[in-house]
C-alpha positions in Angstrom: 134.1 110.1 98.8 133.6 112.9 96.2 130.9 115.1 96.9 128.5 115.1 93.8 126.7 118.3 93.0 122.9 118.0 93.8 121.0 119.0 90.1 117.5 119.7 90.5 115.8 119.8 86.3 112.7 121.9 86.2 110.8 121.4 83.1 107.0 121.0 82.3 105.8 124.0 84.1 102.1 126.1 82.8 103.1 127.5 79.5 101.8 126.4 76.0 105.6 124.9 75.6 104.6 122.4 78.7 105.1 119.8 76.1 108.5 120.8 74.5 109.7 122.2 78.0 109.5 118.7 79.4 111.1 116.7 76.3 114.2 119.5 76.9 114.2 118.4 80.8 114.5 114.8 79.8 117.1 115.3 77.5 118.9 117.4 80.0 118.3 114.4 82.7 119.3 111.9 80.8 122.7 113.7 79.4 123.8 114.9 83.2 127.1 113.0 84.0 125.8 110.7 87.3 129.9 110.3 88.0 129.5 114.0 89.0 125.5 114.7 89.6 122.9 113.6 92.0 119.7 114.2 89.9 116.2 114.7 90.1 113.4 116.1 87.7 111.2 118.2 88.9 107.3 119.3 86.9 107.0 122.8 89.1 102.8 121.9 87.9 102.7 118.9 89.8 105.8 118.4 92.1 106.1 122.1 93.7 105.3 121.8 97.1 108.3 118.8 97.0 110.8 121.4 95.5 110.2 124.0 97.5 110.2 121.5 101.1 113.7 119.8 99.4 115.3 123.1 98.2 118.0 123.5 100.9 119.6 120.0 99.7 119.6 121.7 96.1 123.1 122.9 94.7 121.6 124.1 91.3 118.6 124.5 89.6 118.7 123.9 86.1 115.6 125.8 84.4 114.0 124.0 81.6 110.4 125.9 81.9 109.9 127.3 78.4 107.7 130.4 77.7 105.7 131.9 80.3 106.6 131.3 84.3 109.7 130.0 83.3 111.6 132.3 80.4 109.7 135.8 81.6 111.6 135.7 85.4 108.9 134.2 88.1 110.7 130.8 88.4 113.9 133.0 88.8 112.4 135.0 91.6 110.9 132.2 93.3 114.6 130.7 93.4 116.1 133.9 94.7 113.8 133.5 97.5 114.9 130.0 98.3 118.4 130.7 97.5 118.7 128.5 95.4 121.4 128.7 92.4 120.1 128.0 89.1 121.7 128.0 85.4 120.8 131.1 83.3 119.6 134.8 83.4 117.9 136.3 86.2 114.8 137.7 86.8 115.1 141.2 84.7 117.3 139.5 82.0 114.8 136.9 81.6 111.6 139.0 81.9 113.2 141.6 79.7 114.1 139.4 76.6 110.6 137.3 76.8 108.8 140.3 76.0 109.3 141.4 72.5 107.9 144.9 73.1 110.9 145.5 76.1 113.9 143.6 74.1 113.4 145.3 71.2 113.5 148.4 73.1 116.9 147.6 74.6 118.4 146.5 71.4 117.4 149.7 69.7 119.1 151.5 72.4 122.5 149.2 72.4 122.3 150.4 68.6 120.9 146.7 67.1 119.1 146.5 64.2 115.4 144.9 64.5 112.3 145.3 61.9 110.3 148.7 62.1 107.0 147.7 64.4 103.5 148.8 65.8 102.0 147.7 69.0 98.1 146.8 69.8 96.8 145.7 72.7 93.3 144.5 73.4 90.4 146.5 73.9 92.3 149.2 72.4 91.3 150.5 68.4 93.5 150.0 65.7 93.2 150.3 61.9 94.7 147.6 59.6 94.7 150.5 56.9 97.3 152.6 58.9 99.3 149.1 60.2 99.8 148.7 56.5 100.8 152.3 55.2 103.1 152.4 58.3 105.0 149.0 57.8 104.1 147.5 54.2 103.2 144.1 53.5 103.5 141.4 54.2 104.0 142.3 57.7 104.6 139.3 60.7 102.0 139.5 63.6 103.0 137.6 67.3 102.6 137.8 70.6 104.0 139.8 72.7 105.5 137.4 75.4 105.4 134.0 74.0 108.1 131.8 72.5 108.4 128.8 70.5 106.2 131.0 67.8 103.3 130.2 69.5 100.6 132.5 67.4 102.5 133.9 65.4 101.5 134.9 61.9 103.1 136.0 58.1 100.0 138.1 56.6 99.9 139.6 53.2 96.5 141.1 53.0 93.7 142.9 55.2 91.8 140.3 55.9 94.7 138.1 56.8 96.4 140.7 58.9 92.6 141.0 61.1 92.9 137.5 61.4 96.7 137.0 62.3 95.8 139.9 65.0 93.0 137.7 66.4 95.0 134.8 66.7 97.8 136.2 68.3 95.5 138.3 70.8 94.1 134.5 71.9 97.6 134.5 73.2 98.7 137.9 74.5 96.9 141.0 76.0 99.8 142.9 73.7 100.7 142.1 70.3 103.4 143.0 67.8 102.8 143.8 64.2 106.4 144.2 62.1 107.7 145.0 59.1 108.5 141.4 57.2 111.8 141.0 56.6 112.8 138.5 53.9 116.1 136.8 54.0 117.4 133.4 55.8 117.1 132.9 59.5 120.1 131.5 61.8 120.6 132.0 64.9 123.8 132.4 67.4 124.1 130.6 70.7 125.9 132.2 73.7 127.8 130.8 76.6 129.3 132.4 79.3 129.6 135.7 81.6 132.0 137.8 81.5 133.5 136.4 78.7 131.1 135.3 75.9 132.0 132.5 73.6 129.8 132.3 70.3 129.2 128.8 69.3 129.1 128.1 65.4 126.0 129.5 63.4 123.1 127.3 62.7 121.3 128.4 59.5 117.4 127.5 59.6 115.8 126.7 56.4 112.1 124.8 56.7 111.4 122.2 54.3 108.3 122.7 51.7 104.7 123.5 53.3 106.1 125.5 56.2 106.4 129.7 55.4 108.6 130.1 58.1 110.2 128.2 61.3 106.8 128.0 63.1 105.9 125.8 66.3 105.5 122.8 64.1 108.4 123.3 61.9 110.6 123.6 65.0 109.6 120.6 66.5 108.5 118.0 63.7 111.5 115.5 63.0 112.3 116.3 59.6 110.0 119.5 59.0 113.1 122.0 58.9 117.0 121.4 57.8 119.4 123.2 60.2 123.1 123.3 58.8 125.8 124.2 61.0 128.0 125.6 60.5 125.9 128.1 58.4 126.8 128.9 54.8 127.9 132.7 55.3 130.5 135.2 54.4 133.2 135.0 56.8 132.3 138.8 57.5 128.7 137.9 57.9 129.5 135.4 60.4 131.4 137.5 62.9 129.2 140.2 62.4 126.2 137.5 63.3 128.4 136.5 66.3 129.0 140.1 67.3 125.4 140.8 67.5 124.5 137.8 69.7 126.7 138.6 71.9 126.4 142.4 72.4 122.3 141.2 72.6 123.4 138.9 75.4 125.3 141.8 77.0 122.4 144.3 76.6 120.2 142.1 78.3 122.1 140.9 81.1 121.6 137.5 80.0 124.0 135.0 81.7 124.9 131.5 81.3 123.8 130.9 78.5 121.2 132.6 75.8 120.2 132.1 71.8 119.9 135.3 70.1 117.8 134.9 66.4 118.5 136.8 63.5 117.7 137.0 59.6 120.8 137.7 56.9 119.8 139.5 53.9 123.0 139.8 51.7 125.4 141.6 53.9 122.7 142.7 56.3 121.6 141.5 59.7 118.7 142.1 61.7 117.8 140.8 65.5 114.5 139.1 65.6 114.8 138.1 69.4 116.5 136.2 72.3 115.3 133.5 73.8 117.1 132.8 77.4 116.4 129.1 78.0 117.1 127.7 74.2 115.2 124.0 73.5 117.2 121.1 74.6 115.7 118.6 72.3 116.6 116.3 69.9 116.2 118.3 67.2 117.3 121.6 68.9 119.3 124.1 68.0 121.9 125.0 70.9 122.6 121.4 71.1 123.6 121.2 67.0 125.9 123.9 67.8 127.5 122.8 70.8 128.1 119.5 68.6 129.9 121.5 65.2 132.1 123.0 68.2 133.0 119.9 69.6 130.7 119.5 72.7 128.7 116.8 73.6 125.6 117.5 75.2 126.8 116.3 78.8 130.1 118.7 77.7 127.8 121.4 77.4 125.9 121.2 80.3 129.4 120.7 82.4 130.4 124.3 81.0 127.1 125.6 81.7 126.9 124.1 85.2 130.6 125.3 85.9 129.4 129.0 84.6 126.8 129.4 87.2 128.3 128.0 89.8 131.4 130.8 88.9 128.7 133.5 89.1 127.0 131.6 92.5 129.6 132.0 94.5 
């Protein structure tokens, strides 16, 4: 009898993307190929005294935990300890690309184009006068370590920029305030090691009523239209491709990562990576896998086969 590889999903978690962390774990769950997977779901919230008293039976982790204690390295560390495998970055890689402050830095330094930014952090003065002489308006205003676009603001005037601080300081202890740059968003999905395969561009374009691809807009049936492949210059496109993977490679991601950008014309700039993408319905690294020909059980074989590879 075959010996089927033991999957542990962890989704749910602490963050403020509990709720879209465990809708990507039960897609995941449902999707993994029971001819080759033993599987069980795991809510590291509720269930992780059982996890952690079970882990030795565990082939892989597969880390679902969106946002904070699940994209920013803890989870990761907490497996090392076990040793216990999992899909995806490790801790630095993952800490590293959920704080906008840090990834930016390392993209500068791997010569990546990202928006001009100032950061605050609490308790400490600022003036909304010099924010705006420094970076123009309208300027965008988020946390420093949260994803899914949790807090984050597009403000125009002073008043709106002191209130698009506030907001995001309800989420962070260190915010980032950057120059707005206007274009169309996509974003390029990663897979792979060594070798890095970039799967076909998705271009995001909210529907009416939504300024940009907020929490709501990413995760309302219907509220944005993705189209992938995007509509770009063959030129753009390789260059967009280019850029997610040298992102991927500046972070030590692994596995797998989603790298978000905005096109202006010719013109590309980095807006951030995000190391454990959604797995929804309407998400974006599973539309890609699909224009390349992947189902979602395909693409968690590759990604399953990946860190296994790197396990070894």
């Amino acid at each position: 009898m075959t010996h089927k590889i033991k999957i542990a999903v962890l989704a749910g978690g602490w963050s403020g993307e509990r709720t879209i962390s465990l809708k990507s774990g039960k897609a995941v769950f449902d999707a993994l190929d029971r001819g080759k997977y033993d599987v069980a779901m795991y809510d590291p919230r509720e269930d992780l005294n059982d996890f952690i008293r079970g882990a030795a039976e565990i082939d892989l982790a597969f880390i679902l935990l969106h946002g904070r204690f699940g994209e920013d390295g803890r989870i990761q560390g907490m497996l090392d300890v076990l040793q216990v495998p999992f899909v995806g970055s490790g801790v630095l890689a993952s800490a590293m690309a959920l704080n906008k402050r840090v990834a930016k830095d390392v993209f500068r330094r791997a010569g990546l184009p990202v928006a001009e930014d100032r950061i605050l952090r609490r308790g400490e003065r600022f003036s909304v006068d010099e924010i705006m002489e420094k970076l123009g308006t309208p300027v965008v205003i988020k946390p420093v370590s949260e994803g899914s676009s949790l807090g984050i603001s597009i403000s125009r005037d002073p008043h709106d920029i002191r209130k698009g601080i506030d907001k995001a300081f309800h989420h962070d202890a260190e915010v980032m305030v950057e120059t707005y740059v206007g274009g169309t968003e996509i974003t390029c999905c990663i897979l792979g090691n060594k070798e890095l395969e970039a799967l076909p561009l998705v271009q995001i374009a909210p529907t009416e009523g939504y300024a940009f691809f907020d929490y709501e807009a990413k995760y309302t049936a219907g509220a944005t239209r993705e189209i992938c492949p995007a509509p770009l210059p063959a030129a753009v496109a390789e260059g967009a491709a280019a850029y997610g993977k040298a992102a991927h490679r500046a972070l030590g991601c692994r596995v797998w990562s989603r790298t978000d950008m905005i096109v202006r014309g010719e013109t590309l700039c980095l807006l951030e990576t995000n190391t454990i993408p959604g797995m929804t319905e309407t998400s974006l690294f599973p539309q890609a896998a699909r224009a390349a020909g992947m189902s979602l059980s395909d693409i968690l074989d590759r990604m399953i086969t990946l860190s296994l590879e790197r396990s070894d």
